[in-house]
N, C-alpha and C positions, 0 to 999 in steps of 0.2 A: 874440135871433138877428138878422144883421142881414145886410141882402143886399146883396151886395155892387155891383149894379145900381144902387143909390140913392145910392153912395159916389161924390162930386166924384173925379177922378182927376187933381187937380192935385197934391194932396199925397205924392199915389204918385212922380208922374212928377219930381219938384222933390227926393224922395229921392237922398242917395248910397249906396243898395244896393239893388245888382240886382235880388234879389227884391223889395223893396216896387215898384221900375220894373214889373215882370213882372206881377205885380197888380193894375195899372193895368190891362191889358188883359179884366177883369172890370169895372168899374168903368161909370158912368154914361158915356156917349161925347155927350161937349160938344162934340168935334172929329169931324170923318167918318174911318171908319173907316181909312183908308189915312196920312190924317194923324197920327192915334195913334199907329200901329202905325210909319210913320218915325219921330214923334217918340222911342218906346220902342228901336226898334234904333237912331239915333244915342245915346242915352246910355248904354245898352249897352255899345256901340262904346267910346264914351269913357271910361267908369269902366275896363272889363278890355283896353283897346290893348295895355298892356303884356305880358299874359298870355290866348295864343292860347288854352289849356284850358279858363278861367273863361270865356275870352267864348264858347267852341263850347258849353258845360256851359247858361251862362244861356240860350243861345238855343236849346236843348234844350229848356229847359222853359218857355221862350214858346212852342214850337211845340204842345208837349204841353197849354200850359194854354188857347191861343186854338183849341183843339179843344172847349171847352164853349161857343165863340161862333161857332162854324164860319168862323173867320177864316183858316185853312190855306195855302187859293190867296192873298190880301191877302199875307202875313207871307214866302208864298217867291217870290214877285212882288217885295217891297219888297227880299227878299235879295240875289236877283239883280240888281236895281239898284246894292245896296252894292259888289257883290263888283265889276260893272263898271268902278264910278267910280272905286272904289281898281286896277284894273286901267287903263285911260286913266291917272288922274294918275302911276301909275309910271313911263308912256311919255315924259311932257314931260320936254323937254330940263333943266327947272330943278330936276325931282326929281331926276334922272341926275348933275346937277352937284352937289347935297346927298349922295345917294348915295356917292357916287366921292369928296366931301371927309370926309363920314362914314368911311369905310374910312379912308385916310391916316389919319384921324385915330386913328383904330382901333390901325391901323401900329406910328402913332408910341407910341400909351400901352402899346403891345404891349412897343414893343421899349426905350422906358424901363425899365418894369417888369421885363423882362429884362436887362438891364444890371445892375438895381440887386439882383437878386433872386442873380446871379453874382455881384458883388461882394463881398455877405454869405456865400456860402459860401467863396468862394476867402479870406474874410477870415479865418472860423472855422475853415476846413483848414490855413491858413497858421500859424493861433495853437495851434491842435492840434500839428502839426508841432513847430512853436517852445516847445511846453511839453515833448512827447515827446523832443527833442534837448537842452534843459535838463538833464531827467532823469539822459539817457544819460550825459552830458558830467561832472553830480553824481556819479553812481555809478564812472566812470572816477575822476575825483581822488578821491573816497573809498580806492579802489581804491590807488593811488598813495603815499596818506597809511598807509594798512594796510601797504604793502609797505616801506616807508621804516621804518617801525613794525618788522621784523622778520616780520612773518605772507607764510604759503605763496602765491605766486604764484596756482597752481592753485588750489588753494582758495577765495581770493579768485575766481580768474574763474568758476568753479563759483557760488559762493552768489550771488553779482552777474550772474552770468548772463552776463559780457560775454566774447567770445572773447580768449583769451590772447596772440593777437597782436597785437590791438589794445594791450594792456596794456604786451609789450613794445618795443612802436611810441613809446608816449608815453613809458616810462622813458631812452630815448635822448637 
């Protein structure tokens, strides 16, 4: 058995998964308390940025697990911290300008992709069409070559499906 109080918690913290991060806060404390516990929510932070669920899910169970160290008030103390700092750096004008070029940029790959995405279908209705009127146009001169042939007009526009005025449209 091995407790986990005796365990260095550098190798926790030096992990790229959350949970071994999270474990660290059992761990022998080399650092003071408040320092660990930033140290653990910035990499946190860092591994799951991209995915709000993962990073609220991890920090669920820091909070749950730094309850067998009664570190509670440290860990929502050090939250509130984060939450401000990423509140302030949103404010500066240089985030607002990353911002506002991020969007355009957004814009623009939006309405590429929309372009391109038109394109291909107006391509493939277009050839749809264009196969469909082939067809039509083969079945007319079929149609034509059968009546030249001696066979019933009607008939013909019957089995072909094509209307009879069209047929005597083109014999003209």
């Amino acid at each position: 058995i091995v407790d986990m109080k005796e365990l260095d918690c550098q190798p926790f913290l030096q992990s790229d998964e959350s949970d071994m991060i999270i474990m660290s806060i059992l761990c022998k404390k080399e650092h003071e308390k408040r320092e660990l516990i930033q140290k653990i929510l910035t990499k946190l932070y860092e591994l799951n940025k991209n995915d709000e669920n993962s990073y609220k899910n991890y920090i669920l169970k820091l909070e749950t697990i730094s309850e067998l160290r009664g570190l509670q008030q440290i860990i929502k103390e050090e939250e509130n911290k984060m939450v401000e700092a990423k509140i302030s750096v949103q404010k500066l004008p240089s985030y607002m300008l990353g911002f506002e070029e991020g969007v355009e940029d957004g814009k623009q790959i939006g309405f590429q992709k929309g372009i391109e995405s038109g394109m291909q279908k107006g391509m493939f209705e277009g050839m749809q069409k264009g196969i469909q009127k082939g067809i039509y146009e083969g079945f007319i001169e079929s149609a034509l070559i059968l009546i030249k042939n001696g066979h019933e007009i009607q008939k013909i526009a019957k089995d072909l499906n094509i209307p009879i005025e069209e047929i005597e449209k083109r014999l003209k």
